[in-house]
C-alpha positions, 0 to 999 in steps of 0.5 A, spaced: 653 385 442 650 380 448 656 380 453 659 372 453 660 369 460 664 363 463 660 362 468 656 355 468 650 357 472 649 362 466 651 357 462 645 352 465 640 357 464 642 358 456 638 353 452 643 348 447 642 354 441 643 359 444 650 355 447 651 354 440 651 362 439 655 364 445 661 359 443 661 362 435 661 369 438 667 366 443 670 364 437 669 370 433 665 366 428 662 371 422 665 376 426 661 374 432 655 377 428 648 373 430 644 373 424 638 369 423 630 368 419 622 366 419 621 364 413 614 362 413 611 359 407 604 363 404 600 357 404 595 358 410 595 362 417 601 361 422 598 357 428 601 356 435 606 352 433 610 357 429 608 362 434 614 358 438 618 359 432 617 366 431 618 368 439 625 364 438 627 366 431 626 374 433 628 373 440 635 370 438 636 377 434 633 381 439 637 378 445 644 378 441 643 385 438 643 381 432 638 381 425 632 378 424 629 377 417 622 375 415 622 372 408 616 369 405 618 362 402 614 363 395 616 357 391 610 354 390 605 359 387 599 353 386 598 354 394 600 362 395 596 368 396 598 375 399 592 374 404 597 369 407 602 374 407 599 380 409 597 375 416 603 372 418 605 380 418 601 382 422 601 376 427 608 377 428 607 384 429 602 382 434 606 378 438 609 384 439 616 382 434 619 387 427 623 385 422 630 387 419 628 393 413 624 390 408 620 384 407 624 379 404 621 374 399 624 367 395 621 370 389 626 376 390 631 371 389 630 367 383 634 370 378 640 369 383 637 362 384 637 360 378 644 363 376 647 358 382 643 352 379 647 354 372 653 354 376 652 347 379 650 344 372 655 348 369 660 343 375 656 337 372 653 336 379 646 337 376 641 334 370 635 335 367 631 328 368 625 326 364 622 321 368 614 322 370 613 322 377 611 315 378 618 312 375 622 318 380 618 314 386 620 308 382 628 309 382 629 312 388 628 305 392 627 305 400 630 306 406 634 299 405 634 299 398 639 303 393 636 306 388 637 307 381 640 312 377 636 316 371 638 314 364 639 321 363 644 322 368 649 323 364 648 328 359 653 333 358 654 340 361 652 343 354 645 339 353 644 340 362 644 347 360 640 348 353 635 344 356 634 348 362 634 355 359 629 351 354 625 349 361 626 357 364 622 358 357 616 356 358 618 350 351 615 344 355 608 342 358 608 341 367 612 334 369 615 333 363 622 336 366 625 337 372 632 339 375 635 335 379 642 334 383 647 329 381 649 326 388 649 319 391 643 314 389 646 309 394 645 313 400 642 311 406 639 318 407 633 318 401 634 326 400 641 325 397 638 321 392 639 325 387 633 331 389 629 335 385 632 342 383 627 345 379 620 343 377 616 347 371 609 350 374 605 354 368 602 357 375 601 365 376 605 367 382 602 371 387 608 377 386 612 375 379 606 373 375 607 369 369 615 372 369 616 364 371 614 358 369 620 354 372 620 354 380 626 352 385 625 346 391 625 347 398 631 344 399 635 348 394 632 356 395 632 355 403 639 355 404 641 358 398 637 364 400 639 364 407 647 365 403 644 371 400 642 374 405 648 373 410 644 368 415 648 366 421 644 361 425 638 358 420 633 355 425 628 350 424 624 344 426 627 337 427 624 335 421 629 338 417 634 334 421 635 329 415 635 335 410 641 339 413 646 334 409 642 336 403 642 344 406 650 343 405 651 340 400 648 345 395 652 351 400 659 347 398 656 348 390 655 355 390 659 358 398 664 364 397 669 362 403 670 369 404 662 370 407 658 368 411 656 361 411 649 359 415 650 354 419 643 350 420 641 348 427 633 344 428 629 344 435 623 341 436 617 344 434 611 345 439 606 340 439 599 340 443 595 335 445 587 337 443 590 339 437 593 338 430 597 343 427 598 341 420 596 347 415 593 342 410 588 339 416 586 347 418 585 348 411 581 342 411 577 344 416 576 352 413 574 349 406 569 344 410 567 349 414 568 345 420 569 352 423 568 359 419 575 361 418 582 361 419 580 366 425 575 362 428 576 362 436 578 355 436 583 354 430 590 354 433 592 360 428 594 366 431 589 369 428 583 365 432 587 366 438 588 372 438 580 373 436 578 368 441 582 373 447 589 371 447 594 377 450 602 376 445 605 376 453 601 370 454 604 367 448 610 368 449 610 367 457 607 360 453 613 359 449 618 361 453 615 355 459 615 349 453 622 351 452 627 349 446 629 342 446 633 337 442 627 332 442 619 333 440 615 332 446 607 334 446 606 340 450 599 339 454 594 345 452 593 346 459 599 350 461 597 355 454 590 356 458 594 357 464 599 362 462 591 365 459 589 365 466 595 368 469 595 374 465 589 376 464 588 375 472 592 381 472 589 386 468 582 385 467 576 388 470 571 383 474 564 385 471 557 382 473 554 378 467 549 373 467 548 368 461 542 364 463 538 369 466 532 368 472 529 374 475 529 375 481 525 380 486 527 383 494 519 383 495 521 388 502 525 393 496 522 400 496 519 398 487 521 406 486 529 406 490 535 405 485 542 406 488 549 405 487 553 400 490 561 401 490 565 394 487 573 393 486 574 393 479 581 388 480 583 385 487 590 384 483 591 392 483 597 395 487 592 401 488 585 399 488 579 402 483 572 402 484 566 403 480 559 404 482 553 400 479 546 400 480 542 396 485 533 397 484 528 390 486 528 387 480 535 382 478 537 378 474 541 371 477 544 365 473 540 361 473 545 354 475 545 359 481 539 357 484 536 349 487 529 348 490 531 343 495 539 343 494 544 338 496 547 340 503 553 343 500 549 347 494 553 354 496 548 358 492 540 360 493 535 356 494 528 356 499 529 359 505 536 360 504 541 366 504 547 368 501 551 375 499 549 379 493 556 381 490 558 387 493 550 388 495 546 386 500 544 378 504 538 376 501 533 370 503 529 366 498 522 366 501 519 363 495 519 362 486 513 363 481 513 357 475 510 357 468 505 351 466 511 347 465 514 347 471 520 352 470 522 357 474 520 364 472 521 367 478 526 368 484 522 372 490 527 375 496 528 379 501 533 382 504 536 385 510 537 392 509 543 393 513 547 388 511 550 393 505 557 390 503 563 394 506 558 399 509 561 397 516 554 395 521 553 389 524 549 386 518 554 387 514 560 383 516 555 377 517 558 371 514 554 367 508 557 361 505 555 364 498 556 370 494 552 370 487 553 374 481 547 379 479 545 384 474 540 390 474 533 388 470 532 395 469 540 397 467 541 391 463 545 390 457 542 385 452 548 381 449 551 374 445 555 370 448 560 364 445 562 359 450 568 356 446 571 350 447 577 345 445 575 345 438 577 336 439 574 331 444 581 327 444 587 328 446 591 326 439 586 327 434 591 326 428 594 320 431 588 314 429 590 312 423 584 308 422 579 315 424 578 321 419 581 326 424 574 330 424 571 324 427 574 327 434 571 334 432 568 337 440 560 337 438 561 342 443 566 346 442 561 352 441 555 354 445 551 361 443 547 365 449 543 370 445 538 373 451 545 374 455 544 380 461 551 384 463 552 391 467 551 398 465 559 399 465 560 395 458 556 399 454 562 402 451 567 396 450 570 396 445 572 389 440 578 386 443 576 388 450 578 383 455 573 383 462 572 377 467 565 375 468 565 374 475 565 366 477 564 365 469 572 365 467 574 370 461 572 374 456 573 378 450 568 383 445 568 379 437 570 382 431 563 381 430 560 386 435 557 392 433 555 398 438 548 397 441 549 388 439 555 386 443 558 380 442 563 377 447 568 370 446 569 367 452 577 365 452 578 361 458 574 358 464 577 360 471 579 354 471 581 347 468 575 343 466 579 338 462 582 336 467 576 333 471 575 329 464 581 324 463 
């Protein structure tokens, strides 16, 4: 167990759940046991959002020497689907967490569930109702409004109990019967208002079939199936903050004073600007083919940022900076590229890609030389690695990286102008060849034959404003490139309620390059793959690669654009 101190320093460091933890461990509270849960509903991917859940969830279990389950909360069988399930694992996989034994479902639990809710009949604190839909909305009243009590909130236990089994046995069509709690129609809080129990879907569920035609609400599975499995510290968003007397109330039904009691605690779930995080709207943008999948490089899902190349360490140093707090915020998605940036910045190799190739030739090159040149694989190495790359007459340069007649602080190559080749030569640009439209075929060069990087003459430590990016003609890689960017052009897509949230869809948030050209040493990379094009920012290898027809994602630029945009 995780060693308790008093010392407040410690204590300032330690968000206000893990105060809460450290007391109950103080006051032996179930037996200083620190059991807790992610229980995900299968109804779409995990996005960043639940990323944070997931980093808390399993890190409270991991840092207090404690469990952690993952159950799947599969009571709404229309919207489930195994591909749900099998991708939330291997999201939670990913990002670097396992759960406790086996993988746990709600669905294990309906006989137990449907047990408690005889028992809570059985005390006379729940009925079977017939009221429709639009008469339950009706009855319920409003925030500042009591509501009305069912005309059939006074059966007997007896009748309760036959008509509930009469319900499990598949003898009435969908909506026709619910269950539902016997509490306080004139609450102010709304979900005390009598809430359903139990509604009947004549569905096929994803694990039992048709074994099923009646299944639990939310309300009452979730705690219920937190007691059965022995939960301590059942987290969950803010949004369940006026559900946590519900929570309780159904425990105070069914709760053996002997066990573990689950004490509810909720935090504020991650917001990012740019971004929505809701999974009906995500689904939306799927069904719609707004993007193409859960996967696709601009979704915040796990799964899109993962092929897009996200690192799990970069989603938990993102995690852990937001933080937990009491009270919802909205995070910038800048600082999500950022921790993207610092991680990547320490691990990838920098590699010479160029994605709107021109062609470039040093005109006083020997036309039959080739040689190698030796570059730095990573500046932020403790011990440094080189690789050799071939250097002939004939390169290719970007294309941006090039003006005619540039502005006085042009950097770059332009008409008798000089600039350093990346760990080559000085070159001079001495003229260019234009087609019929005037576009530039052509870039002709010479170059000072003794200026070699790091070959110690003179030349060599002559200083030039800039240093541009090239690739070989004759050793080139032809290759596609995805410039992603944010999938929304406003920073509250969701909020307008006069606007369809897929009005602020980015018509740029993909870019293909097709006739991209990258150094010979990428021949062999491999999906998942993560490089730095020098100058161009990060880049991944897309599941949709194949050898001999590579395809790289970009991740991030080198820096914030967006910033410049506001």
């Amino acid at each position: 167990m995780k060693e308790t101190t008093n010392n407040t320093a410690e204590d300032k460091k330690r968000n206000f759940i893990e105060q809460i933890i450290e007391e109950d461990i103080q006051n032996n509270k179930n037996e200083a046991k620190v059991h807790t849960r992610f229980p995900p509903e299968p109804n779409g991917y995990l996005h960043i959002g639940h990323a944070k859940s997931i980093c808390l969830n399993f890190g409270l279990g991991k840092n207090y020497k404690g469990k952690t389950n993952l159950r799947f909360d599969d009571t709404n069988p229309e919207k489930e689907e195994t591909e749900y399930v099998e991708s939330i694992k291997t999201d939670i996989q990913w990002l670097g967490f396992d759960w406790n034994e086996q993988v746990l479902f709600t669905s294990d639990y309906f006989e137990q569930l449907y047990e408690m809710a005889v028992t809570i009949i059985q005390k006379g604190n729940a009925y079977v109702c017939e009221l429709s839909a639009e008469e339950l909305s009706t009855q319920r009243g409003t925030p500042t409004q009591p509501g009305q009590e069912s005309p059939y909130r006074n059966r007997s236990v007896e009748e309760n109990l036959d008509l509930f089994e009469r319900m499990r046995n598949g003898e009435f069509e969908n909506g026709k019967m619910m269950l539902r709690a016997k509490i306080d129609m004139t609450s102010p809080n709304m979900h005390m208002r009598d809430p359903i129990m139990y509604r009947i879907r004549h569905v096929e569920h994803h694990r039992t079939g048709n074994q099923w035609c009646i299944y639990p609400m939310y309300d009452f599975a979730h705690g219920q199936s937190d007691y059965i499995e022995g939960i301590t510290h059942s987290v969950c968003t803010l949004e369940f903050e006026i559900h946590r007397p519900l929570y309780d109330w159904f425990l105070d039904q069914v709760a053996d004073e002997s066990k573990v009691r689950p004490q509810q605690i909720e935090f504020a779930r991650l917001n990012l600007n740019y971004t929505v995080m809701s999974k009906r709207k995500l689904l939306q943008l799927v069904q719609e083919n707004h993007v193409s999948g859960w996967d696709d490089p601009r979704m915040p899902t796990i799964s899109g940022l993962r092929r897009r190349g996200y690192t799990p360490e970069s989603i938990r140093n993102f995690a852990e900076t937001v933080g937990v707090a009491r009270r919802n915020g909205v995070s910038d998605v800048a600082l999500l590229e950022y921790s993207i940036r610092e991680n990547l910045n320490k691990r990838s190799a920098r590699v010479m890609a160029v994605l709107d190739p021109v062609k470039l030739v040093i005109e006083n090159y020997p036309e039959d030389k080739t040689e190698t040149v030796r570059t730095e694989n990573n500046p932020e190495e403790e011990t440094p690695t080189y690789r050799e790359l071939p250097f002939d007459r004939e390169l290719y340069i970007e294309r941006a990286d090039f003006m005619e007649n540039p502005p006085r602080k042009f950097f770059r190559l332009g008409i008798d102008r000089e600039v350093r080749l990346k760990s080559a030569y000085i070159i001079k640009c001495v003229g260019v060849e234009k087609d019929s439209d005037g576009n530039i075929t052509l870039i002709r060069c010479t170059y000072d034959q003794d200026s070699l990087s790091g070959s110690g003459t003179e030349a060599s430590k002559r200083k030039v404003k800039g240093t541009l990016h090239w690739v070989s003609v004759k050793h080139a890689i032809n290759a596609e490139v995805r410039l992603y960017d944010r999938l929304f052009s406003d920073e509250s897509p969701d909020s307008n309620k006069e606007k369809d949230f897929k009005e602020f869809i980015n018509p740029n948030s993909l870019e293909i390059r097709k006739e991209c050209k990258l150094e010979p040493s990428l021949a062999t990379a491999l999906v998942g793959d993560k490089v730095q094009f020098q100058r161009l920012g990060y880049f991944c290898v897309d599941t949709d690669s194949a050898p001999n027809a590579l395809i790289f994602n970009r991740t991030v630029p080198l820096r914030d654009s967006w910033s410049k945009k506001k």
